[in-house]
C-alpha angles and dihedrals in degrees: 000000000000104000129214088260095055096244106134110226132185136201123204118193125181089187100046087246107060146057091231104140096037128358122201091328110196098238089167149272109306107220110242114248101015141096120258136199122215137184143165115191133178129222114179102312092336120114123198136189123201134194121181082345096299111118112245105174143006128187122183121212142139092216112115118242116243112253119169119177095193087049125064116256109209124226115182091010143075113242079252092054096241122133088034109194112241103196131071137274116220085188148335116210133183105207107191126205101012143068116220100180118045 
């Protein structure tokens, strides 16, 4: 979620309600009028989160992520709708069993 401030925040659940896993993470400030790239990738345990290829946050645990395909999954929103992203997406992938970025 990237938050009025520009501070770009992520929520992890491993139940589909709560921020169990991460909550708000600080994963930096986004810059105004350009594009971003942005990744999270997973090794092992390990978590990572990439802007513009620099690594801004890592979380380590062994919880699943929740991941329901008869429920949405949000991208650039909270589950309540709050914090709505107001930029655009050029694409959102789900890469399984491997970590591009390290």
């Amino acid at each position: 979620i990237l938050q009025t401030s520009g501070i770009l925040s992520l929520t992890i659940s491993s139940n589909g309600s709560t921020g169990d896993i991460a909550n708000n993470l600080n994963c930096g400030t986004m810059p105004t009028n350009t594009w971003v790239h942005v990744a999270l990738t997973r090794a092992g345990n390990t978590y990572r989160v990439f802007t513009q290829g620099q690594q801004r946050a890592t979380f380590t645990t062994s919880t699943p992520i929740f991941w329901n395909s008869t429920m949405f999954n949000f991208f650039g929103v909270d589950r309540q709708g709050w914090s709505p992203f107001t930029g655009y997406y050029t694409g959102i992938r789900v890469k399984k069993g491997v970590a591009l970025y390290t």
